[in-house]
N, CA, C and O atoms as a GROMACS GRO file, in nm:
protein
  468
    1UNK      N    1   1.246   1.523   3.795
    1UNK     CA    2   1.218   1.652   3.735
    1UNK      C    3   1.346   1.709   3.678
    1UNK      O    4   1.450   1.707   3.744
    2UNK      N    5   1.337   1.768   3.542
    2UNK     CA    6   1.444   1.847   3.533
    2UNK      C    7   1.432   1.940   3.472
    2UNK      O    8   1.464   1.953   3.354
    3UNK      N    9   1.375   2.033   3.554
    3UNK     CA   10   1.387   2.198   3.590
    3UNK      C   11   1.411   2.227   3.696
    3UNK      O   12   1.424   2.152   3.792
    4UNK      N   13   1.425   2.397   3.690
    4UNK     CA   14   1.458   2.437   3.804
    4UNK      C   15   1.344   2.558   3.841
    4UNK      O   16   1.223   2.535   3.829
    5UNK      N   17   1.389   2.670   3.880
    5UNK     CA   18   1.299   2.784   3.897
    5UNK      C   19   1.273   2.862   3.795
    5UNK      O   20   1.160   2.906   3.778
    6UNK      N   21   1.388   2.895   3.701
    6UNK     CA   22   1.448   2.928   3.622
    6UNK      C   23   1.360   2.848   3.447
    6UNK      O   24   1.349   2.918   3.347
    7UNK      N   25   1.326   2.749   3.450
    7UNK     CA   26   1.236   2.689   3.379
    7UNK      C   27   1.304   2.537   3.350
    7UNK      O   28   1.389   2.504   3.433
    8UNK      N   29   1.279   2.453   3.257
    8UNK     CA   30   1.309   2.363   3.203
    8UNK      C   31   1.512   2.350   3.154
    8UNK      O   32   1.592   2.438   3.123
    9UNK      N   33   1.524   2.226   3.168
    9UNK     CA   34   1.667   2.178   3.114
    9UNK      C   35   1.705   2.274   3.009
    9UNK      O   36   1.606   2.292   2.939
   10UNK      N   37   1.785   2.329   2.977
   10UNK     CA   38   1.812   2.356   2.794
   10UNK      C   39   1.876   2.266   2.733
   10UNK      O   40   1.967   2.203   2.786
   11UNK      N   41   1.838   2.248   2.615
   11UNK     CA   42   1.844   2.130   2.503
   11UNK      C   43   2.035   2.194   2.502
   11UNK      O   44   2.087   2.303   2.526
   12UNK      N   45   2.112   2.000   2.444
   12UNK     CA   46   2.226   1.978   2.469
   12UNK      C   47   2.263   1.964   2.286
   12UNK      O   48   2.376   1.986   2.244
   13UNK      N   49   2.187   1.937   2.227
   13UNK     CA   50   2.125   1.929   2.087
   13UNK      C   51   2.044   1.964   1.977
   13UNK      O   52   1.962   1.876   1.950
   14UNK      N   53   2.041   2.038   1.922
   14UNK     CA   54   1.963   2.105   1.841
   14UNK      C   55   1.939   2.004   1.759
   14UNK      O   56   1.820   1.978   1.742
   15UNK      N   57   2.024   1.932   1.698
   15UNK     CA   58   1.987   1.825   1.593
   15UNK      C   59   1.866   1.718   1.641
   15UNK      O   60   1.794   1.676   1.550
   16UNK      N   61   1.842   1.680   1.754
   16UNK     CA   62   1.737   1.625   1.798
   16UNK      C   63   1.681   1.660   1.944
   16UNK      O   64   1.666   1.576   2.033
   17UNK      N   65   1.651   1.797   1.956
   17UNK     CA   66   1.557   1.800   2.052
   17UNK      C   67   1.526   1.982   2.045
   17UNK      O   68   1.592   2.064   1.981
   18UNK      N   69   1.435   2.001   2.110
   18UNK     CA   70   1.340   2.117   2.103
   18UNK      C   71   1.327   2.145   2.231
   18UNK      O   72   1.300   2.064   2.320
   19UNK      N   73   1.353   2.297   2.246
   19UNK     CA   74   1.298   2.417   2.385
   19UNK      C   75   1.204   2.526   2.326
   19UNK      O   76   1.250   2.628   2.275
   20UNK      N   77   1.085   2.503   2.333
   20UNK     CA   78   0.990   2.639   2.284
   20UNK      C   79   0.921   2.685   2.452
   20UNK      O   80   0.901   2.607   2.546
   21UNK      N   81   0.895   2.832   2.449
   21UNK     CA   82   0.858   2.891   2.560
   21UNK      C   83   0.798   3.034   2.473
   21UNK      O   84   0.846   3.120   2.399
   22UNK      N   85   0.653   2.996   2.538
   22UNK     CA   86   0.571   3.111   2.507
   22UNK      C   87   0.490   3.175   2.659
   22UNK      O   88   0.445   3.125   2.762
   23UNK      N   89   0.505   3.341   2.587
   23UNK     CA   90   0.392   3.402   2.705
   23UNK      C   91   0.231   3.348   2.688
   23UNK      O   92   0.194   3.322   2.574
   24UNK      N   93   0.158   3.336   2.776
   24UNK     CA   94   0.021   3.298   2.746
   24UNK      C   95  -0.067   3.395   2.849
   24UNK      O   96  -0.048   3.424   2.967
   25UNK      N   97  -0.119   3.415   2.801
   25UNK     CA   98  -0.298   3.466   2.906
   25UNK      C   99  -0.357   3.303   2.932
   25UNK      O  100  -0.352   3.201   2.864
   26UNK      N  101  -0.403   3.331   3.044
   26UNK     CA  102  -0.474   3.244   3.118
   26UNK      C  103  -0.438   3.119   3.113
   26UNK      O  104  -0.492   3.020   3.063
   27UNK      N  105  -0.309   3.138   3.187
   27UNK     CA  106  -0.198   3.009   3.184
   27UNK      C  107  -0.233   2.913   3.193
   27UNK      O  108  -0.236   2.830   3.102
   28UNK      N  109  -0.281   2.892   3.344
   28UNK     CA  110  -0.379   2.749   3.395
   28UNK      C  111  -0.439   2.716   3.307
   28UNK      O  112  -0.403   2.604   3.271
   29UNK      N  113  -0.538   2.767   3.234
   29UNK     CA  114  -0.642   2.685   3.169
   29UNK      C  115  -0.538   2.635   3.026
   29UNK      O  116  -0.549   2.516   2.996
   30UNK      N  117  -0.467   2.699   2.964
   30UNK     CA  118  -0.385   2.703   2.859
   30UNK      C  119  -0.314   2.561   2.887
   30UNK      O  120  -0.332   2.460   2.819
   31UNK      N  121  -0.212   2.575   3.024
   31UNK     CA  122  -0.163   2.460   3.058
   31UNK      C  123  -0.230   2.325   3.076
   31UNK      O  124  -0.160   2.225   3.057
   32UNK      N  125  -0.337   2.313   3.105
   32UNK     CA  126  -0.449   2.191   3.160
   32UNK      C  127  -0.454   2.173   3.012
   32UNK      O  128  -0.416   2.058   2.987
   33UNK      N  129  -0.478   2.225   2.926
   33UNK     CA  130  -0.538   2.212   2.791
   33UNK      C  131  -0.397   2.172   2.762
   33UNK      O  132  -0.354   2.078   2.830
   34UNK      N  133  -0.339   2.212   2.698
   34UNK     CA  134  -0.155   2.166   2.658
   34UNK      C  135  -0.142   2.009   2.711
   34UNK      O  136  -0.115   1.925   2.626
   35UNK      N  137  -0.156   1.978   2.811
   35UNK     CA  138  -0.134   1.828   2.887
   35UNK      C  139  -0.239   1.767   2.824
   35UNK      O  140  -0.209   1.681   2.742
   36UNK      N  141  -0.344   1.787   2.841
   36UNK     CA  142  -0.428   1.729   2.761
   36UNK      C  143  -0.412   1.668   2.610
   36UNK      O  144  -0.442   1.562   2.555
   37UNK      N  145  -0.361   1.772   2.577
   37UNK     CA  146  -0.326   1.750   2.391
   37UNK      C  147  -0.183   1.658   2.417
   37UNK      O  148  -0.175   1.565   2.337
   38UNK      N  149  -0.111   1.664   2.480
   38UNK     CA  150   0.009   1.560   2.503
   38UNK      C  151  -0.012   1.438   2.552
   38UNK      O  152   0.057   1.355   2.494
   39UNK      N  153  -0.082   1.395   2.638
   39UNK     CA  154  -0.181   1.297   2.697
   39UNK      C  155  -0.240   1.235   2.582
   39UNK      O  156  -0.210   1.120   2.552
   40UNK      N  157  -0.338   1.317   2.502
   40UNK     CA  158  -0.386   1.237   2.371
   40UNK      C  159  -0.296   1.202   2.226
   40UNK      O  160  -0.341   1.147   2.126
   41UNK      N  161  -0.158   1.250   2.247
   41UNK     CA  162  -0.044   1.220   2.141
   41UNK      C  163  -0.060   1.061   2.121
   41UNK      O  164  -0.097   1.019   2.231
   42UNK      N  165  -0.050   0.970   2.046
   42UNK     CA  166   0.010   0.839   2.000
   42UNK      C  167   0.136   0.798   2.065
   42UNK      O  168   0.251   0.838   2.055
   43UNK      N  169   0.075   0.700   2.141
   43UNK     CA  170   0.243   0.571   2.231
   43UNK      C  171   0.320   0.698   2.321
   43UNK      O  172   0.437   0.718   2.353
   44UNK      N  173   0.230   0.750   2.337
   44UNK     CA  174   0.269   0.877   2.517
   44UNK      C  175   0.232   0.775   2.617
   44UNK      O  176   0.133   0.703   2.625
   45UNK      N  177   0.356   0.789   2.703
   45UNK     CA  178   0.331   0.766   2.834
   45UNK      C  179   0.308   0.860   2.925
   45UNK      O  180   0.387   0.952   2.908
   46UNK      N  181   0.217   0.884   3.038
   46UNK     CA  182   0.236   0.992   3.127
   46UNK      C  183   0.361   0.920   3.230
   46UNK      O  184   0.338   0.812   3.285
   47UNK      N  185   0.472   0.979   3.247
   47UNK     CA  186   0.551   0.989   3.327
   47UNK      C  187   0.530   1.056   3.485
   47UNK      O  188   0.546   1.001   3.593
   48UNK      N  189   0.499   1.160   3.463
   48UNK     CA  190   0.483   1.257   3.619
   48UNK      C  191   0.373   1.360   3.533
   48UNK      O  192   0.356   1.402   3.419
   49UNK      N  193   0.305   1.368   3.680
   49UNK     CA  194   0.204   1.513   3.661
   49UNK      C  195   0.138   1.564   3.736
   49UNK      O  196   0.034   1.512   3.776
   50UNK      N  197   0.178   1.672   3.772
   50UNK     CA  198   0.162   1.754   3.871
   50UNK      C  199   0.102   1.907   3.801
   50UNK      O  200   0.066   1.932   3.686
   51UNK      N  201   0.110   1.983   3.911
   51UNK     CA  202   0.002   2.109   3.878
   51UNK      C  203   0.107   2.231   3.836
   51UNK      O  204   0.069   2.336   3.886
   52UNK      N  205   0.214   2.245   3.768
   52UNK     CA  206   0.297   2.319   3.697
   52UNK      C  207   0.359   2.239   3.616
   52UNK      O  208   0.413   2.297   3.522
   53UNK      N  209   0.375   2.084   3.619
   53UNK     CA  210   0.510   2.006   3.555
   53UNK      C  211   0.440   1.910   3.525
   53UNK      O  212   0.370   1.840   3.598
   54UNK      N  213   0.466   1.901   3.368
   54UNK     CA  214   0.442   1.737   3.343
   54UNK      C  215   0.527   1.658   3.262
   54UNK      O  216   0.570   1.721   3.165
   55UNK      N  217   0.554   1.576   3.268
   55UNK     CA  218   0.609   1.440   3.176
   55UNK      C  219   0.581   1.301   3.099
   55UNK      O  220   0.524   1.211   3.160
   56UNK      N  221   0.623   1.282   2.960
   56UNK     CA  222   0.575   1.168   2.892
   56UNK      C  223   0.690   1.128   2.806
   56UNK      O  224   0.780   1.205   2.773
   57UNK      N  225   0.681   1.000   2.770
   57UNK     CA  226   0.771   0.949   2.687
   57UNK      C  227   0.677   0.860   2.570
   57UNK      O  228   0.592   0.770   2.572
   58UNK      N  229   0.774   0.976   2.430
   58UNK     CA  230   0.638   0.951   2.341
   58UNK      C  231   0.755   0.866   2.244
   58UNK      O  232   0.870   0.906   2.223
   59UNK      N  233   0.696   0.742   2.192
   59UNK     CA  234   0.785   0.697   2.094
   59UNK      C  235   0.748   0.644   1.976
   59UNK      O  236   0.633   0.607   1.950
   60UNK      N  237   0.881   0.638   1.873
   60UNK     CA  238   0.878   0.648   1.756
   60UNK      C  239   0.782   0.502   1.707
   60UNK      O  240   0.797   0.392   1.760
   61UNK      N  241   0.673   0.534   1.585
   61UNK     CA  242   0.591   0.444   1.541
   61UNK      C  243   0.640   0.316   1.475
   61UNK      O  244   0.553   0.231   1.455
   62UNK      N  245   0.783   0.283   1.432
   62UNK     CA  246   0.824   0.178   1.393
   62UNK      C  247   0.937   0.132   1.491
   62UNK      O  248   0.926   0.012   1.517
   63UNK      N  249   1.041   0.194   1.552
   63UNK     CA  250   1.143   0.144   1.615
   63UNK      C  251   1.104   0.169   1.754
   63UNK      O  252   1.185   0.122   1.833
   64UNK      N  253   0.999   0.233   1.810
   64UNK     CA  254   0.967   0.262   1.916
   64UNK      C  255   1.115   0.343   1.983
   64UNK      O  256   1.188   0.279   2.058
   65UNK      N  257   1.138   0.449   1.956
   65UNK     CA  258   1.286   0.524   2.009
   65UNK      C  259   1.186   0.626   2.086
   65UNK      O  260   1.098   0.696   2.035
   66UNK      N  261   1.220   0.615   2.210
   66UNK     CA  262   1.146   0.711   2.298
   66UNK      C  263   1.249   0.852   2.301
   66UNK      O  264   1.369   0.873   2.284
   67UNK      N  265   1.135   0.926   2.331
   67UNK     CA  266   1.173   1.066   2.338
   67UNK      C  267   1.073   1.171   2.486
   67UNK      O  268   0.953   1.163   2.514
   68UNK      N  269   1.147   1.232   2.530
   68UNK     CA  270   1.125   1.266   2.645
   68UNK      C  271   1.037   1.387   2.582
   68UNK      O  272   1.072   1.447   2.480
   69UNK      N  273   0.917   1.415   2.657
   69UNK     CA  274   0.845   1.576   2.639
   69UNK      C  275   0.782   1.638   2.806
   69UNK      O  276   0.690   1.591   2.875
   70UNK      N  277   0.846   1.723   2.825
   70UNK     CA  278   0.786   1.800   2.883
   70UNK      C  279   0.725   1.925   2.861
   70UNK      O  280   0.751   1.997   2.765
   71UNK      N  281   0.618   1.958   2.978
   71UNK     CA  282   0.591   2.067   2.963
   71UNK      C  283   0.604   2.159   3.187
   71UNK      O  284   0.606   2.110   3.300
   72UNK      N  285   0.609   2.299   3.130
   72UNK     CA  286   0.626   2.349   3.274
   72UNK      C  287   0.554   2.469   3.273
   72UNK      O  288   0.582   2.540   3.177
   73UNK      N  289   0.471   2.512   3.350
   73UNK     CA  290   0.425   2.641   3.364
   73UNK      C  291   0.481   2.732   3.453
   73UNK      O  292   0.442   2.725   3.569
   74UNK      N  293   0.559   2.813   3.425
   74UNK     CA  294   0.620   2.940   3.487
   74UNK      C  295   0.509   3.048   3.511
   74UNK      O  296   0.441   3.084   3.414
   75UNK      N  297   0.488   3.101   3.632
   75UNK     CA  298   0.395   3.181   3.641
   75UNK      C  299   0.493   3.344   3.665
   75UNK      O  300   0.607   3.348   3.711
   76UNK      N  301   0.434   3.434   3.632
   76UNK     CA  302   0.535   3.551   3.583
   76UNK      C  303   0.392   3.688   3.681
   76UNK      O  304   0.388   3.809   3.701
   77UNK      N  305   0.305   3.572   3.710
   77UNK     CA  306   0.189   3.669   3.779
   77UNK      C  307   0.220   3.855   3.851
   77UNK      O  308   0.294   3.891   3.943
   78UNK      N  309   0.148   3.919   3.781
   78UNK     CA  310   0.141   4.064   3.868
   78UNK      C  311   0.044   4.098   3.918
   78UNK      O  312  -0.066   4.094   3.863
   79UNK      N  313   0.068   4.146   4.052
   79UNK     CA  314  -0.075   4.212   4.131
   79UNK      C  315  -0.208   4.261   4.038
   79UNK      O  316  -0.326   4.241   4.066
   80UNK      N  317  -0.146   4.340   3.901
   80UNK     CA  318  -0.291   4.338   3.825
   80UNK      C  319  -0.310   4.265   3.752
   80UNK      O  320  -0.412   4.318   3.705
   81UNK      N  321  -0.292   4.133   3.666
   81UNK     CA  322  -0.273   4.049   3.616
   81UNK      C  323  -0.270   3.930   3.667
   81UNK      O  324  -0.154   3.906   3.699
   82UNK      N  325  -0.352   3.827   3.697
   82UNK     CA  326  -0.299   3.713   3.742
   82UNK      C  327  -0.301   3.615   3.677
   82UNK      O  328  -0.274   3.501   3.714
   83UNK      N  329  -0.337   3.655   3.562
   83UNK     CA  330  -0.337   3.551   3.467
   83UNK      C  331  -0.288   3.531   3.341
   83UNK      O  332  -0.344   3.487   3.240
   84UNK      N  333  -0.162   3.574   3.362
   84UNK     CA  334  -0.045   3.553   3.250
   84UNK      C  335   0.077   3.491   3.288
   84UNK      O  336   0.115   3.514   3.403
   85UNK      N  337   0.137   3.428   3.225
   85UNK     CA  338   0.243   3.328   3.297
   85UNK      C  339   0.323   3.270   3.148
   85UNK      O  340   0.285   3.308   3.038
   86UNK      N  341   0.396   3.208   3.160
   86UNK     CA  342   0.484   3.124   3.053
   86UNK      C  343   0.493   2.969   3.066
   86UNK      O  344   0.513   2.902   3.168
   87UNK      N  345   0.472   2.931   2.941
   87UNK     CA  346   0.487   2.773   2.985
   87UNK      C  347   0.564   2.776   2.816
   87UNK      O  348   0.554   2.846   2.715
   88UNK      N  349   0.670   2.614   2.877
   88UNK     CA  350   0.810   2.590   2.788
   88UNK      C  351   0.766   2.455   2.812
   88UNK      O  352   0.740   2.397   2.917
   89UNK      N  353   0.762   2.416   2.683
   89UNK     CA  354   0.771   2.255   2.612
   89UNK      C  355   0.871   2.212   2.591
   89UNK      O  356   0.935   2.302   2.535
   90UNK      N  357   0.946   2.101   2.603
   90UNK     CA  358   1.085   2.073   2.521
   90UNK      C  359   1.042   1.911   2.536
   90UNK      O  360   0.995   1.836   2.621
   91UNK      N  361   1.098   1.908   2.372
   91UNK     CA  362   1.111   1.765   2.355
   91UNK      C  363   1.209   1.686   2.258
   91UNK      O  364   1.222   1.730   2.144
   92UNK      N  365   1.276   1.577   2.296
   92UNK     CA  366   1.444   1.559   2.335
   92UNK      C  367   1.411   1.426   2.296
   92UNK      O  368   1.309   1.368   2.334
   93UNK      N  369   1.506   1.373   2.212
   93UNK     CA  370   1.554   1.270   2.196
   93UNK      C  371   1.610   1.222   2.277
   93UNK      O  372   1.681   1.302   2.338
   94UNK      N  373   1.618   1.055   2.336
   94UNK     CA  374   1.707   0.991   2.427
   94UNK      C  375   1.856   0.966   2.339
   94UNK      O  376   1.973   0.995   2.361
   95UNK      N  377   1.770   0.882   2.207
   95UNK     CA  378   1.893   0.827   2.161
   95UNK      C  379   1.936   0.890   1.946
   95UNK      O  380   1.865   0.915   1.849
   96UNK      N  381   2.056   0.888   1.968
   96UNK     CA  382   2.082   0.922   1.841
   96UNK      C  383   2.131   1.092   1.814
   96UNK      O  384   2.093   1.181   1.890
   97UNK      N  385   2.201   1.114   1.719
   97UNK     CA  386   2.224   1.257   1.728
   97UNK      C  387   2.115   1.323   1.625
   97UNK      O  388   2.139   1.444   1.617
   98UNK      N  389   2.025   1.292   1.560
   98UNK     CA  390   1.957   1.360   1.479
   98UNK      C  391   1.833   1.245   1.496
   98UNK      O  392   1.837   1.123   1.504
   99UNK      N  393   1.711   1.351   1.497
   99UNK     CA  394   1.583   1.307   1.507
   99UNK      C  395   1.433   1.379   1.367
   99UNK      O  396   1.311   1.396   1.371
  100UNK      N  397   1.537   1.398   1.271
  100UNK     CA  398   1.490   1.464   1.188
  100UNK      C  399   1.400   1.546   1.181
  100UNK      O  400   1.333   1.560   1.078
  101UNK      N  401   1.380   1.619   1.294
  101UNK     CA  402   1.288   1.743   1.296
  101UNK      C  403   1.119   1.636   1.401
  101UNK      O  404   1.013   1.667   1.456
  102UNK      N  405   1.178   1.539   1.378
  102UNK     CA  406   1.058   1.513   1.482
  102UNK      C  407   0.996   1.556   1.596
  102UNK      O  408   0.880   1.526   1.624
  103UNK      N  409   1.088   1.648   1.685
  103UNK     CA  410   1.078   1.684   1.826
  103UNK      C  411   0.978   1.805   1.777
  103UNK      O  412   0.861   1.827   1.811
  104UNK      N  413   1.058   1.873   1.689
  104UNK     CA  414   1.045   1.985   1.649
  104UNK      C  415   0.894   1.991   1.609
  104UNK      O  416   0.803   2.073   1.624
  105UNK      N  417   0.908   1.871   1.552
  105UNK     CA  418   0.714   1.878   1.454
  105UNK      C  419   0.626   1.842   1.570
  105UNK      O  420   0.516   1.894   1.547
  106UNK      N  421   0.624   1.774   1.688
  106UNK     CA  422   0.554   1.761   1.778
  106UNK      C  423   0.522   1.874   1.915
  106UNK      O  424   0.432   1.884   1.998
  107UNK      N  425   0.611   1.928   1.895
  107UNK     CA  426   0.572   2.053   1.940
  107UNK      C  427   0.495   2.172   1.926
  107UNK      O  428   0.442   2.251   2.004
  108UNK      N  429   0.506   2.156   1.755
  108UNK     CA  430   0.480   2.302   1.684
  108UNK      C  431   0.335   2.233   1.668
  108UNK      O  432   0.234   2.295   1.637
  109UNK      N  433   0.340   2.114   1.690
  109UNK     CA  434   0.188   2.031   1.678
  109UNK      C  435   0.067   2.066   1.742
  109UNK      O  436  -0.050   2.089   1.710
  110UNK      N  437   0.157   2.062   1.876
  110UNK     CA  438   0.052   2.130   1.976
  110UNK      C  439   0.027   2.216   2.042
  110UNK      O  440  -0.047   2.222   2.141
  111UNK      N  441   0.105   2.312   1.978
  111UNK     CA  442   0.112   2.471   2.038
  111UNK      C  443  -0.039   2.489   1.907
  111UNK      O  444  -0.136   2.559   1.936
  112UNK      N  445  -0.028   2.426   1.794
  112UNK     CA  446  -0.116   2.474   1.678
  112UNK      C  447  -0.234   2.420   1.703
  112UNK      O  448  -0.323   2.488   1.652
  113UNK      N  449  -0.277   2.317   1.766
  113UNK     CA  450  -0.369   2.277   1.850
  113UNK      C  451  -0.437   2.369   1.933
  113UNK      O  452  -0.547   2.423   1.924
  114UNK      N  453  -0.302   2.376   2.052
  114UNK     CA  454  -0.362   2.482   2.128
  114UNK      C  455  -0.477   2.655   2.072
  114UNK      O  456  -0.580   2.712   2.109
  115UNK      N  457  -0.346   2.674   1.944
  115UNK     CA  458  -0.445   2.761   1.914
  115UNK      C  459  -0.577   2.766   1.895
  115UNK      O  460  -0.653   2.852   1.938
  116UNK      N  461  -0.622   2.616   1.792
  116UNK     CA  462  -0.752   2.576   1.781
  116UNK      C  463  -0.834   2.595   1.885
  116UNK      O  464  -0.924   2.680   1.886
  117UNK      N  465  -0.805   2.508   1.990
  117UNK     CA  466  -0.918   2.573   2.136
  117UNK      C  467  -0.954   2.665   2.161
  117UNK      O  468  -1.025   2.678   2.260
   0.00000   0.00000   0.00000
């Protein structure tokens, strides 16, 4: 795992890798759905998955260059509210200093997904 309480790693690279973190209503279901849509990505592996944290290594369609994605649900819950929380995607290149916006486009992929649901 690499997060902490605090949320997910922060990216060491901007040129190839991505940290997005949004507030959500009805986290859980938001999150189950999010894994889902990462789960059904092309040449994903599930790595780890558990009930706040998950992991896959999704790689590139000709050279196969894997790239790490997670996702984490931070719950931010209040006594009147229990169903708002934050969940942060990041997805990171292993190798190379530039990933030409790929991380970037797979993310914004499935946050736009998400909206669809």
């Amino acid at each position: 795992m690499t997060f902490t309480a605090q949320g997910l790693a922060p990216i060491s690279n901007p040129l190839n890798s991505v940290l997005v973190e949004k507030k959500m209503i009805n986290v859980d279901k938001r999150f189950i759905q999010l894994v889902s849509l990462a789960e059904g990505l092309p040449r994903t592996e599930v790595i780890e998955s558990g009930k706040n944290y998950w992991k896959g290594v999704c790689r590139s369609a000709v050279f196969r260059f894997p790239d790490d994605l997670e996702i984490l649900k931070l719950d931010i819950r209040s006594y009147v509210d229990r169903s708002k929380g934050i969940i942060q995607v990041r997805s990171a290149a292993r190798i190379g200093q530039s990933d030409l916006g790929v991380n970037l486009r797979r993310v914004e992929y499935l946050f736009n997904q998400l909206e669809k649901l």
